[in-house]
TIRO-68251 format. One record per residue (C-alpha): x, z negated, y; residue number from 1; residue in three letters. Coordinates in steps of 0.02 Angstrom, whole numbers. Example, Ala and Ser with C-alpha at 12.3 -4.5 7.8 and 13.67 -1.06 7.14 Angstrom:
// TIRO-68251
<rec <615, -390, -225>, 1, ALA>;
<rec <684, -357, -53>, 2, SER>;
// end
This chain:
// TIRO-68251
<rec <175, -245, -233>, 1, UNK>;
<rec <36, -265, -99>, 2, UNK>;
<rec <4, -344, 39>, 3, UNK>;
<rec <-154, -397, 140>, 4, UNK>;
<rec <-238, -281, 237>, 5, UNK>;
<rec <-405, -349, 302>, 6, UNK>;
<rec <-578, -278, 340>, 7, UNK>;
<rec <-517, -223, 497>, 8, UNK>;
<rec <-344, -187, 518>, 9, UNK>;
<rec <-230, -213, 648>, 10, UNK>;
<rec <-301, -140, 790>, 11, UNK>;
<rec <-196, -229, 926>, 12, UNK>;
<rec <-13, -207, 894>, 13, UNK>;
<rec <33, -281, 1066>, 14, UNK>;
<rec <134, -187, 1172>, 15, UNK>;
<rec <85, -33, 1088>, 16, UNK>;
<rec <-89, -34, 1154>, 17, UNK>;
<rec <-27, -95, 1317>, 18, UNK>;
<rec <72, 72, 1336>, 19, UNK>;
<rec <-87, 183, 1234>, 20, UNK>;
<rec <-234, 109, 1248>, 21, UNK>;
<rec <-337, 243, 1225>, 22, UNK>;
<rec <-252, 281, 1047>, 23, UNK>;
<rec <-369, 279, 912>, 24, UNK>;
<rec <-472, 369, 779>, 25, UNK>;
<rec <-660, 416, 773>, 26, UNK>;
<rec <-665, 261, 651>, 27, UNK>;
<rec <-598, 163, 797>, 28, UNK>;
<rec <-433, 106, 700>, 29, UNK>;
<rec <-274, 131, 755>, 30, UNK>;
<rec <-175, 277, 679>, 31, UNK>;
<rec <-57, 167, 588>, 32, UNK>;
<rec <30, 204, 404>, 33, UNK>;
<rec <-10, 91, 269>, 34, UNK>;
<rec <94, 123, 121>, 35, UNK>;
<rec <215, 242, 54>, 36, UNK>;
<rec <249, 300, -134>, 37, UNK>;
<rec <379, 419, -209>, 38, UNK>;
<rec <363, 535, -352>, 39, UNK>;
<rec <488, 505, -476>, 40, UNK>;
<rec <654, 565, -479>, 41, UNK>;
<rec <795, 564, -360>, 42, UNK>;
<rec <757, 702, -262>, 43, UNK>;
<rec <553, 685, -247>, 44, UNK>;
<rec <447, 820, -236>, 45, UNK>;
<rec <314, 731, -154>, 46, UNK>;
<rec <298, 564, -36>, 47, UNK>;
<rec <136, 512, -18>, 48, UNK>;
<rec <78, 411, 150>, 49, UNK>;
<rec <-66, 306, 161>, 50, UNK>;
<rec <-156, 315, 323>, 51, UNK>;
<rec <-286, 253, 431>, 52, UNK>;
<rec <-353, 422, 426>, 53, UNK>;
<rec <-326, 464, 255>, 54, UNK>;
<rec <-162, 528, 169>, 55, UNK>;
<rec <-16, 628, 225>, 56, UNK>;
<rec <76, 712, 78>, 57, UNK>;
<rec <260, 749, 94>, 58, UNK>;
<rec <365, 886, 21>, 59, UNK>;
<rec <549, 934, 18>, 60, UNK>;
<rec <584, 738, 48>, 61, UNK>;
<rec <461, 722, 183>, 62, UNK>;
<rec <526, 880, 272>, 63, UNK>;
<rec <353, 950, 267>, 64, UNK>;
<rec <180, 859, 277>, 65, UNK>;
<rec <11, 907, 221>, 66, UNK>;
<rec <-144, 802, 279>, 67, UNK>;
<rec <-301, 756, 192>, 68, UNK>;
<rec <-437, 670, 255>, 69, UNK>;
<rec <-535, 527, 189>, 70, UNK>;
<rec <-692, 636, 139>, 71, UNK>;
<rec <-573, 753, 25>, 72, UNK>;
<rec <-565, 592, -86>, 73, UNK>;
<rec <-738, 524, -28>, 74, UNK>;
<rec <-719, 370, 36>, 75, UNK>;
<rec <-711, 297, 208>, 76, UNK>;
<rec <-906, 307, 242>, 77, UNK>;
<rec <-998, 201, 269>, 78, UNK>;
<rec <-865, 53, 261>, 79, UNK>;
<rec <-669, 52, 301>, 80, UNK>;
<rec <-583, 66, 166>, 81, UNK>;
<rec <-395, 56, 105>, 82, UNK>;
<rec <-376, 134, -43>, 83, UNK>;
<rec <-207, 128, -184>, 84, UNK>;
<rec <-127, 269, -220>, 85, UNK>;
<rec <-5, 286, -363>, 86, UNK>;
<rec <89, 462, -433>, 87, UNK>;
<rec <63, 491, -620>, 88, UNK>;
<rec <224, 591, -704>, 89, UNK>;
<rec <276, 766, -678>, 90, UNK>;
<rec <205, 898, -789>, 91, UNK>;
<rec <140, 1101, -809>, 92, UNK>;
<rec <-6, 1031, -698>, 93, UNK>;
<rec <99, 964, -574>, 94, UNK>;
<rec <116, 781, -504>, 95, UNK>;
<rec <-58, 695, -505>, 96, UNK>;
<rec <-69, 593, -365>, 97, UNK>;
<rec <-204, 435, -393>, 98, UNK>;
<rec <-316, 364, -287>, 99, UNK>;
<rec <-430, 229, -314>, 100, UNK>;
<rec <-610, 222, -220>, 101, UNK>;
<rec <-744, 76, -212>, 102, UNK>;
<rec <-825, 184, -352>, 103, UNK>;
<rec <-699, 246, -454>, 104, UNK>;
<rec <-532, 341, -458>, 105, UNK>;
<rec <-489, 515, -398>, 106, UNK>;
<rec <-349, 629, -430>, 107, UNK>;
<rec <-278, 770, -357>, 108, UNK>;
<rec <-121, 893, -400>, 109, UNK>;
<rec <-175, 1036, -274>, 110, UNK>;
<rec <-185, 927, -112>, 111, UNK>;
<rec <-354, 1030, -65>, 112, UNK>;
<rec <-469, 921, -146>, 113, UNK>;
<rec <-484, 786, -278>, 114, UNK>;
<rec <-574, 751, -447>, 115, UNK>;
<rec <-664, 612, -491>, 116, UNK>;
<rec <-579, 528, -636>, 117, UNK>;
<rec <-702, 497, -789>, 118, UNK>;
<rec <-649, 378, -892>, 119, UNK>;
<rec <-645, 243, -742>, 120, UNK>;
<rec <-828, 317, -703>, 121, UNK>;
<rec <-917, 213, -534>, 122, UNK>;
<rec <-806, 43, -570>, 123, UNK>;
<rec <-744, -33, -410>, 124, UNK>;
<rec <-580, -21, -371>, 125, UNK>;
<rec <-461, -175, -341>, 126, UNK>;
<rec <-282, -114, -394>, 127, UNK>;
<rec <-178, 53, -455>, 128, UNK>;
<rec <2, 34, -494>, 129, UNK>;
<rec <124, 133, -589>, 130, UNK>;
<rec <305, 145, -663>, 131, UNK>;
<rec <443, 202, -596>, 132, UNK>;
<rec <429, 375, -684>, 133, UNK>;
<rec <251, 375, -669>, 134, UNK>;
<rec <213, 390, -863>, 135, UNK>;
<rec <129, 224, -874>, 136, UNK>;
<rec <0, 206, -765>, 137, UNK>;
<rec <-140, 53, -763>, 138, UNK>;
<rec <-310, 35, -665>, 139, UNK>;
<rec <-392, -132, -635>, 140, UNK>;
<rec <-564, -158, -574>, 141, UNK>;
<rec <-742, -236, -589>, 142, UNK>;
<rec <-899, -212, -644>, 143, UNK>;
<rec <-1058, -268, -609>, 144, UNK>;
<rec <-1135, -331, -788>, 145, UNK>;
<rec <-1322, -262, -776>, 146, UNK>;
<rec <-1373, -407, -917>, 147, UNK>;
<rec <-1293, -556, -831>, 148, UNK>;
<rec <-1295, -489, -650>, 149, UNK>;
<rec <-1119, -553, -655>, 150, UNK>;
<rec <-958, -468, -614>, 151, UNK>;
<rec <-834, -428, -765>, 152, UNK>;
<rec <-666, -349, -758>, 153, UNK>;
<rec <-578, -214, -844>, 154, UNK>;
<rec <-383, -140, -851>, 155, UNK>;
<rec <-354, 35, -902>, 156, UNK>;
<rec <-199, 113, -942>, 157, UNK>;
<rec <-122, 304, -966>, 158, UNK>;
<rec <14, 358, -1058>, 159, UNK>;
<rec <12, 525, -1012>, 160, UNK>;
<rec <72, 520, -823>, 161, UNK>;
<rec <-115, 483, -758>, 162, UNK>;
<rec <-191, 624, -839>, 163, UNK>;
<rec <-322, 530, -970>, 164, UNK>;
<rec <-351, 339, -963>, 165, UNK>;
<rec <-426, 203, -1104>, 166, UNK>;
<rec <-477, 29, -1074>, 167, UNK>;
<rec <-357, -78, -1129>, 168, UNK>;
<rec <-456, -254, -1080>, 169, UNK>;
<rec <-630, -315, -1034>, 170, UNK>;
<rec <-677, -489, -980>, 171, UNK>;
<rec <-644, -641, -862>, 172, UNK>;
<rec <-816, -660, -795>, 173, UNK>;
<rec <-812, -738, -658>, 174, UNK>;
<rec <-654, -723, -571>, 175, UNK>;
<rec <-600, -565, -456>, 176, UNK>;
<rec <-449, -480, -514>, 177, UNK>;
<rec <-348, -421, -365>, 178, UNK>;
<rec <-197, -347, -407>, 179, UNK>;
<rec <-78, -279, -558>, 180, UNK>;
<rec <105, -248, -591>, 181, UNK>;
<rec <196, -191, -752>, 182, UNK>;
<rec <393, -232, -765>, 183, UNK>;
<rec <493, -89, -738>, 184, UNK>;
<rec <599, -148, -895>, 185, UNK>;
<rec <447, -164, -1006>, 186, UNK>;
<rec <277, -94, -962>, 187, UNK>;
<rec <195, -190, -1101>, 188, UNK>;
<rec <240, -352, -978>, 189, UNK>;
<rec <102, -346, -857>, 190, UNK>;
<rec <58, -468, -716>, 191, UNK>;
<rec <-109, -505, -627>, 192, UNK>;
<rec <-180, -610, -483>, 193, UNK>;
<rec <-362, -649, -472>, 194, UNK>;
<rec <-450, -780, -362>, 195, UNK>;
<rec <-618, -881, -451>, 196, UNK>;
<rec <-750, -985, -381>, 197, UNK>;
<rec <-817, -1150, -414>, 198, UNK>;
<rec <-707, -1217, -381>, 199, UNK>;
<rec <-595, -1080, -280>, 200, UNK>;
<rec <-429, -1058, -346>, 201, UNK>;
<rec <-302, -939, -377>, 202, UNK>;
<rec <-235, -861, -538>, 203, UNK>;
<rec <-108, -768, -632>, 204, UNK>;
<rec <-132, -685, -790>, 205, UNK>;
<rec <26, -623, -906>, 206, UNK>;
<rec <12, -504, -1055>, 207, UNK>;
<rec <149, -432, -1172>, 208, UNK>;
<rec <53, -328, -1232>, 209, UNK>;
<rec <14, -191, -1108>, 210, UNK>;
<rec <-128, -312, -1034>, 211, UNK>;
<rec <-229, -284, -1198>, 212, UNK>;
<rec <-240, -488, -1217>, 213, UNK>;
<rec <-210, -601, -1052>, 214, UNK>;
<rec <-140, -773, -1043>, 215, UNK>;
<rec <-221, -874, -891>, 216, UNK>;
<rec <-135, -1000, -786>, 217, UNK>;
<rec <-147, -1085, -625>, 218, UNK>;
<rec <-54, -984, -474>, 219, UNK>;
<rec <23, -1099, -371>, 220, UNK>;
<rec <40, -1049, -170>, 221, UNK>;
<rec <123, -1199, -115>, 222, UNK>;
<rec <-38, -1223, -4>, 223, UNK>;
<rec <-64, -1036, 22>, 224, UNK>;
<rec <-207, -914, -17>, 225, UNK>;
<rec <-251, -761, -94>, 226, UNK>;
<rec <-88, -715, -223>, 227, UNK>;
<rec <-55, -530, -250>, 228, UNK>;
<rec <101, -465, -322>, 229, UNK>;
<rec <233, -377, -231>, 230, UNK>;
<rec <367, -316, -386>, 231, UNK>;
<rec <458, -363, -554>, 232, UNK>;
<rec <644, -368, -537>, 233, UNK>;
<rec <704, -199, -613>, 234, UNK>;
<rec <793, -276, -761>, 235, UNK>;
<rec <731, -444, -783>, 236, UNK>;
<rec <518, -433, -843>, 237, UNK>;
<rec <528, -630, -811>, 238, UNK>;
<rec <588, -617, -618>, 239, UNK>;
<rec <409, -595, -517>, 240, UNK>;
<rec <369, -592, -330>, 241, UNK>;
<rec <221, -648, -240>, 242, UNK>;
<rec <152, -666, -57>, 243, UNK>;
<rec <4, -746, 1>, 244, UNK>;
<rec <-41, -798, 163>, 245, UNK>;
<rec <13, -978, 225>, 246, UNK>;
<rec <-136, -1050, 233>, 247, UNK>;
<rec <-333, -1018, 205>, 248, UNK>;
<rec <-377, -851, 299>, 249, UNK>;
<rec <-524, -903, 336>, 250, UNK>;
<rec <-474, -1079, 425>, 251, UNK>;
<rec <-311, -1063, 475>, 252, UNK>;
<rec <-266, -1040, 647>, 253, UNK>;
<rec <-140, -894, 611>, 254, UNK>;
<rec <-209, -786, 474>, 255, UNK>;
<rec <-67, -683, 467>, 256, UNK>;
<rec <76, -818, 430>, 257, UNK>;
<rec <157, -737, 238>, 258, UNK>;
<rec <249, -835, 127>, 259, UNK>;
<rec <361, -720, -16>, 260, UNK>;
<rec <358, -820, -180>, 261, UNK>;
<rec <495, -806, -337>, 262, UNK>;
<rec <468, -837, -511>, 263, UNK>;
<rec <603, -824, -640>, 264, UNK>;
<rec <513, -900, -785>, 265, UNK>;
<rec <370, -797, -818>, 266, UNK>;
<rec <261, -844, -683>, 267, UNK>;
<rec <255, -1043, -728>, 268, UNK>;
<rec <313, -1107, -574>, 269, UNK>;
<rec <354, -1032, -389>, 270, UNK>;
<rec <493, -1053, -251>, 271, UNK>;
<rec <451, -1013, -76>, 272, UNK>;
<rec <601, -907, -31>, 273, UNK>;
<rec <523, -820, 133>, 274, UNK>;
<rec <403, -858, 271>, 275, UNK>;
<rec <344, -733, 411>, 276, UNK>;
<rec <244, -791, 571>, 277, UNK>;
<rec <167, -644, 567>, 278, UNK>;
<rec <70, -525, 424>, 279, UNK>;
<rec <216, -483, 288>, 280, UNK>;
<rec <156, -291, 290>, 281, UNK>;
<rec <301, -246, 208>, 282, UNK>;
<rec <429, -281, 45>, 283, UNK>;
<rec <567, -192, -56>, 284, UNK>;
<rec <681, -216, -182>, 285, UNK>;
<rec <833, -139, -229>, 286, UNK>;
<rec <847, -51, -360>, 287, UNK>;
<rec <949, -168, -449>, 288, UNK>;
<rec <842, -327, -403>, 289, UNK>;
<rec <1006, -408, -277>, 290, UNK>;
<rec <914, -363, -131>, 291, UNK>;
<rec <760, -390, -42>, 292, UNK>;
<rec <657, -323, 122>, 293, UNK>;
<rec <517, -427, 217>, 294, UNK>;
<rec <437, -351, 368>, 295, UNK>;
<rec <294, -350, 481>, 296, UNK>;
<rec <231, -312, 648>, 297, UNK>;
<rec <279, -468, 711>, 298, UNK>;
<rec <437, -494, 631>, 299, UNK>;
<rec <528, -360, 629>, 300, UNK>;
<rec <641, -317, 462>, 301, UNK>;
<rec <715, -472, 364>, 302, UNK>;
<rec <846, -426, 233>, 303, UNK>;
<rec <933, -566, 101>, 304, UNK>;
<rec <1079, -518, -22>, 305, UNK>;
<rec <1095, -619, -185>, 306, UNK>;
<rec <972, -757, -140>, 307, UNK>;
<rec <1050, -799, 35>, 308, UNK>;
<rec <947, -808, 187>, 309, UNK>;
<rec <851, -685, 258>, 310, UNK>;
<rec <916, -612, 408>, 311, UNK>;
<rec <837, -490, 528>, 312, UNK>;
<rec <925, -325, 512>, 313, UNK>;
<rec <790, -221, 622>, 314, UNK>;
<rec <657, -244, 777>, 315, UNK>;
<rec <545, -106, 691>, 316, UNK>;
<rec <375, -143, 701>, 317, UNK>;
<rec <354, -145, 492>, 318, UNK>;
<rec <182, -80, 409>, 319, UNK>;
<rec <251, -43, 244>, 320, UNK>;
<rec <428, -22, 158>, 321, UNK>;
<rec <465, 44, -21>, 322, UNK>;
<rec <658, 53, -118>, 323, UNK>;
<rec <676, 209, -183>, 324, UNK>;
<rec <821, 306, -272>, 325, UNK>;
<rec <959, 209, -163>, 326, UNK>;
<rec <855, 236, -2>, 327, UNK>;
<rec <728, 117, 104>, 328, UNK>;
<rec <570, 189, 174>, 329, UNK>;
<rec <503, 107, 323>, 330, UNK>;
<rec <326, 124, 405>, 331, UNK>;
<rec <331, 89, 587>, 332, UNK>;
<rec <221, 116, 755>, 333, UNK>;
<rec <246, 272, 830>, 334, UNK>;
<rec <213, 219, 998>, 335, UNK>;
<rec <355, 70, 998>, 336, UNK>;
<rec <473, 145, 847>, 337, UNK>;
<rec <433, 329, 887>, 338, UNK>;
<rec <413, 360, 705>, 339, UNK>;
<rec <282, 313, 564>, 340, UNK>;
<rec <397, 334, 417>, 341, UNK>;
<rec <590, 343, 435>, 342, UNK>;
<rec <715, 324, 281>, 343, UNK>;
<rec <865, 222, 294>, 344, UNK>;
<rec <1015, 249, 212>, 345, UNK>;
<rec <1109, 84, 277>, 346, UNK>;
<rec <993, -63, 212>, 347, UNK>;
<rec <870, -31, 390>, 348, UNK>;
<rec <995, -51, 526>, 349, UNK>;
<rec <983, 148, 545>, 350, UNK>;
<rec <837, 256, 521>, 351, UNK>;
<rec <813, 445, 503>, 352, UNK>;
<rec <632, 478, 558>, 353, UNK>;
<rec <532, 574, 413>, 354, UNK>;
<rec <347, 608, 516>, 355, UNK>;
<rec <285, 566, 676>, 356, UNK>;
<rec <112, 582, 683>, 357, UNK>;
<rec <102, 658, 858>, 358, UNK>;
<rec <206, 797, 797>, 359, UNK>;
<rec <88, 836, 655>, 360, UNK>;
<rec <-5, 993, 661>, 361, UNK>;
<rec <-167, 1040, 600>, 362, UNK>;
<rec <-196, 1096, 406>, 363, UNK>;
<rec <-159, 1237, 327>, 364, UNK>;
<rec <-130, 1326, 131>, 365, UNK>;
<rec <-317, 1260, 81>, 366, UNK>;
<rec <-441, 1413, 16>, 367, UNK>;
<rec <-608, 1429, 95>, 368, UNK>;
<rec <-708, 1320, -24>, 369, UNK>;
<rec <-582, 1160, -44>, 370, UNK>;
<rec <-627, 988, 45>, 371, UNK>;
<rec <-456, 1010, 171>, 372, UNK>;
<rec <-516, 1175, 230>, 373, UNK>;
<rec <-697, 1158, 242>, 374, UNK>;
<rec <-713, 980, 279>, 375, UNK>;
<rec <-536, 889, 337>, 376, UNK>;
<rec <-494, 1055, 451>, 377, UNK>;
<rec <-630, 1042, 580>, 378, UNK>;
<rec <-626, 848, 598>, 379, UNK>;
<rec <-424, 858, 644>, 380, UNK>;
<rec <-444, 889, 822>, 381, UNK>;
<rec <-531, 736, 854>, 382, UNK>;
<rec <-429, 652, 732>, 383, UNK>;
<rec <-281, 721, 822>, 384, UNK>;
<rec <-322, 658, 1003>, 385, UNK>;
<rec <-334, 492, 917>, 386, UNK>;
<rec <-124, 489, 913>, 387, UNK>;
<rec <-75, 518, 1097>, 388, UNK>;
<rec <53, 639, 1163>, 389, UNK>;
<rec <239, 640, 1164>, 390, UNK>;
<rec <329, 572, 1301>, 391, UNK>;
<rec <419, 717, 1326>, 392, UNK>;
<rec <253, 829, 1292>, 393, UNK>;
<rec <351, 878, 1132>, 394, UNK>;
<rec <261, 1024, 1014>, 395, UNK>;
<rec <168, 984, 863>, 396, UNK>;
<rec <231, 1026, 701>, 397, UNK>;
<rec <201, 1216, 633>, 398, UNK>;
<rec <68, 1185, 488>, 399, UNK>;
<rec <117, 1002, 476>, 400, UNK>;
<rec <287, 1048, 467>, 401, UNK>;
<rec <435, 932, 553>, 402, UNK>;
<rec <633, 953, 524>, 403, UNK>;
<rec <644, 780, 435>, 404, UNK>;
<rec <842, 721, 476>, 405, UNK>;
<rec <848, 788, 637>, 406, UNK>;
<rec <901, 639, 711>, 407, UNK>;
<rec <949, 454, 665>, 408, UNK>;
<rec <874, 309, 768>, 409, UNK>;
<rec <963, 143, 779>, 410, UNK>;
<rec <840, 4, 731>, 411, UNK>;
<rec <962, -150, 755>, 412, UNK>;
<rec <881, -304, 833>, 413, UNK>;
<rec <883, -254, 1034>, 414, UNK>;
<rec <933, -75, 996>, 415, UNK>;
<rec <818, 67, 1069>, 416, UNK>;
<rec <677, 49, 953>, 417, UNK>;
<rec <675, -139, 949>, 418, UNK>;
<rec <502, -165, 929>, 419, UNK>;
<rec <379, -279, 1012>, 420, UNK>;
<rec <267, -420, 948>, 421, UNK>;
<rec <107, -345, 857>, 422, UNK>;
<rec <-46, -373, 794>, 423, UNK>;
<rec <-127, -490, 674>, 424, UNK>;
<rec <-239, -463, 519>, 425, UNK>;
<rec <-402, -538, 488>, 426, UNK>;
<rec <-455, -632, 342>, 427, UNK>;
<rec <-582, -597, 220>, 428, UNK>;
<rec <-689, -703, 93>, 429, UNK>;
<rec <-701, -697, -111>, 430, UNK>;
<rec <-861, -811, -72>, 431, UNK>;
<rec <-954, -642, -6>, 432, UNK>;
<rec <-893, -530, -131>, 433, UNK>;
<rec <-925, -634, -275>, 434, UNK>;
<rec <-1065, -710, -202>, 435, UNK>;
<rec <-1156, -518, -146>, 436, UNK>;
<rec <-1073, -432, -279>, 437, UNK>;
<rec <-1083, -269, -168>, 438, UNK>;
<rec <-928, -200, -238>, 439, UNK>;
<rec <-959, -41, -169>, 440, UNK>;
<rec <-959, -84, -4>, 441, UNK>;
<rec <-839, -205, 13>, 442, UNK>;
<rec <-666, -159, 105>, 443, UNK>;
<rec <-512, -124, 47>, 444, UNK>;
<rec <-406, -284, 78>, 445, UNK>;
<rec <-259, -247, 2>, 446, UNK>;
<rec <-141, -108, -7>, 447, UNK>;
<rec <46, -76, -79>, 448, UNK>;
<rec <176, -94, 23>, 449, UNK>;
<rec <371, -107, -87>, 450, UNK>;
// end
């Protein structure tokens, strides 16, 4: 359900810097979506875009967008980070909308400002996830042990749509847990990757028991690194998907070379079913498991149908893609795609752009006294010049507003938004962050992308 996303993303996306070089943020990252979640239902009220400059929220099925900034949820400073985001379930409060910082979580149901989350207190951050209706929600992190000066992990859960969490588990010294997934058929089957040291090595941890207990085993890559899970079929809790990269980040000539790995005993054993020469930023599945979506800057968008090959259906330069309520949601460059999140009602061969950041406008419906107003509002012009202008000098959306459907884009391979061959992500080390145990200032290097 997530995909690599290193200490400093993907800052050259080929042609698209050749065309905008000057595009970027104060942070000096390129304004590039991350990862897209939808509230439950199957009309949403909300979409929520991870940025490189925060979040964008959408309403009205991404007809109109709201912005807020890193600070609102503070984090961002002093270190990049990526955070997850996950929607609890709708309720007389609204639709909580979860986001996990290097010390902590935060929620918000206002999108003015956030709360810091108590029960999670200052524990870093590795993974959030969530079920499809957003009831069950789990949080999995570290801690660093004052008494052993070693790290320890944790998993929480809610029941209540993300409103109150408990700690379900506590342990594993020693090895890093980096990322969680329940099965959308039954939330009390959980999966977890976690890489250890001495010697390095990855693992996979299954509970059926709503992570309370955890049952370790090795993680095979098939000569890969760094496992984190990308979904559970819909109806089958023993069907799992994982990527990792190809080989060793920190060795391998191409860091960004994915493989996409099948289980469909459990996790036991692993088939290599897809390979990208490029960073997978992106995977999907269907709603009723048949299908499955790979993308990435480099690759473009890879579909397979009951197990055959993939084939490329789309030149899009991918960044993240999610399934949702018969629809795919695909993040792409605005510079080569002319869009940063599009929906596609044809399996990606078609896309009807949702937001364009160069049309967004600057934010508004805060009170004096919230974070957007008071401290998003007067960074957005600078944040704003970081996107570029239309070609066609087009206006910017009225209070982040864009008519979402306005127009459909063809995205088949050599079609008008083809795009080009991108950018690369880096690779970072479990040595350091074991080794320092400076979990608060360690990056984000991971983030959802189905």
């Amino acid at each position: 359900m997530i995909a690599p996303r290193r200490r400093v993303p993907a800052l050259g996306l080929g042609l698209a810097v050749a065309l905008f070089a000057g595009a970027s943020l104060a942070n000096g990252r390129f304004p590039t979506a991350q990862m897209v979640q939808l509230s439950a239902g199957a009309h949403p009220a909300r979409i929520v875009l991870r940025t490189t400059f925060g979040v964008l929220l959408g309403e009205d099925d991404g007809r109109r967008w709201s912005w807020m900034c890193e600070d609102a949820f503070g984090y961002g400073r002093p270190d990049v980070w990526d955070p997850p985001v996950a929607f609890g379930s709708p309720g007389p409060d609204g639709v909580p909308l979860l986001l996990g910082i290097p010390g902590g979580l935060r929620r918000t149901t206002d999108a003015c400002g956030s709360t810091a989350v108590p029960e999670v207190g200052t524990d870093y951050t590795a993974d959030l996830s969530a079920t499809g209706d957003g009831r069950t929600v789990h949080w999995v992190g570290s801690f660093l042990d004052p008494s052993t000066r070693g790290l320890v992990n944790r998993v929480r859960a809610s029941d209540d749509g993300g409103r109150s969490f408990r700690t379900v588990y506590q342990g594993s010294p020693g090895v890093l847990f980096l990322t969680m997934e329940a099965a959308p058929s039954n939330p009390r089957r959980v999966y977890l990757t976690a890489r250890a040291e001495n010697p390095t090595r990855d693992l996979l941890y299954r509970s059926d028991d709503g992570a309370m207990t955890l049952t370790e085993s090795p993680l095979d890559l098939h000569g890969g690194a760094e496992g984190w899970i990308s979904a559970v079929d819909p109806s089958d809790p023993d069907v799992v998907y994982v990527r990792s990269f190809a080989d060793d980040p920190l060795r391998a000539r191409d860091p960004g070379a994915t493989r996409l790995l099948r289980s469909s005993d459990g996790g036991a054993r692993f088939t290599e079913i897809a390979r990208t020469t490029g960073a997978m930023r992106g995977f999907a599945l269907s709603g009723d498991g048949r299908t499955v979506w790979v993308g990435g800057p480099d690759d473009g968008l890879l579909r397979s149908v009951d197990g055959a090959a993939f084939e490329r259906v789309s030149g899009v330069q991918v960044q993240c893609l999610r399934w949702h309520a018969g629809a795919l949601y695909v993040c792409g460059n605005h510079v080569i795609d002319g869009f940063n999140l599009a929906r596609s009602d044809d399996g990606g061969r078609t896309m009807v752009p949702l937001v364009d950041f160069r049309r967004l406008g600057a934010p508004a419906g805060c009170a004096s006294g919230t974070a957007v107003r008071d401290v998003c509002a007067p960074t957005w012009p600078t944040v704003q010049s970081g996107f570029g202008s239309l070609p066609d000098a087009g206006a910017a959306m009225d209070s982040g507003t864009m008519d979402a459907g306005a127009a459909v884009v063809s995205t088949e391979p050599g079609g008008c938004a083809a795009g080009a061959r991108g950018g690369r992500a880096s690779g970072w080390g479990l040595a350091a962050g074991l080794a320092a145990v400076g979990l608060r200032r360690r990056r984000r290097r991971v983030y959802r992308a189905e």
